[in-house]
C-alpha positions, 0 to 999 in steps of 0.5 A: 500500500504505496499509491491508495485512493479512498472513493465513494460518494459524499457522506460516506466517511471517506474522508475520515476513514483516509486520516485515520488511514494516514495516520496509521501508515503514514503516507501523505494525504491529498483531498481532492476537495482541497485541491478542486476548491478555493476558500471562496467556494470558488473552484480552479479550472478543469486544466488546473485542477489536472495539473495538481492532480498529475502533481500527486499521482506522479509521486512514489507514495500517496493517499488520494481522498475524493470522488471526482468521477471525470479522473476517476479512472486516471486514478484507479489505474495509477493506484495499487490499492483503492478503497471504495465506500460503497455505503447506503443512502442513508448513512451518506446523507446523515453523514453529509448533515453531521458536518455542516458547522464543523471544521473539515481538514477536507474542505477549505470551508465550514458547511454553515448549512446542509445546501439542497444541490449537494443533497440532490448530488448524494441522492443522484450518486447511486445512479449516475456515479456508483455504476460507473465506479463499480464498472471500473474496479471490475475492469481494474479488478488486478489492484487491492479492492477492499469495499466497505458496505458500512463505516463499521467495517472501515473502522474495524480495518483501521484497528485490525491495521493498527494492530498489525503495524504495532506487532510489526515494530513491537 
């Protein structure tokens, strides 16, 4: 686990799971949220955002958090582990409500409110998104895939990671 991507849709706890992830093994961590975006709520141009982005795949080790389907599979291909949240609904939305006033080190702004077009793209991922992601990770099927159906699950290999890493240096 050198070059890890950590995808699904918004909500899921994607961006916790990968600071847990770092801080665990140790590897830079890049949230494509912070790279798309500005303080403003502004975003970079397409060509810009790409070129910080090829930045960071053109590293030896990384962890990349975010969904951005457009790049997705430029990701994928550069990756030898991609953790994929594959959550419900649900979960993801409650997710995405639990944040608004709360500082996020993925974002460079605090949600002041839960914005009914970012509820409309959560709803919209199971259909437009999640398809295209699952297509994908059969086509790349040779890399680590691990799936989690729920935010137990990634924190359950948080812990069984952490243990390991500590049997391995105890």
């Amino acid at each position: 686990m050198k070059k890890i991507i950590v995808i699904g849709g918004s909500g899921s706890g994607k961006s916790t799971f990968a600071r847990k992830l770092r801080d665990v093994v140790g590897l830079p961590l890049y949230h494509l949220d912070n790279v798309f975006w500005n303080e403003d709520k502004t975003h970079v141009s397409r060509e810009v955002f790409d070129r910080r982005l090829d930045v960071i795949l053109g590293y030896d080790r990384y962890i990349i958090d975010g969904e951005y389907g457009r790049t997705i599979e430029r990701r994928i291909a550069a990756a030898d582990t991609i953790f994929y949240f594959d959550i419900p609904l649900a979960e993801r939305l409650d997710g995405a409500a639990a944040r608004v006033g709360t500082v996020h080190p993925d974002l460079p702004w605090t949600e002041e409110s839960f914005d009914p077009e970012f509820e409309k793209w959560i709803r919209d991922y199971d259909t437009d998104q999640r398809p295209v992601t699952l297509e994908l990770l059969q086509k790349y099927k040779e890399k680590e895939i691990i799936i989690f159906k729920n935010r137990a699950e990634a924190d359950r290999f948080i812990e069984e990671l952490r243990i390991k890493n500590s049997e391995f240096r105890g």
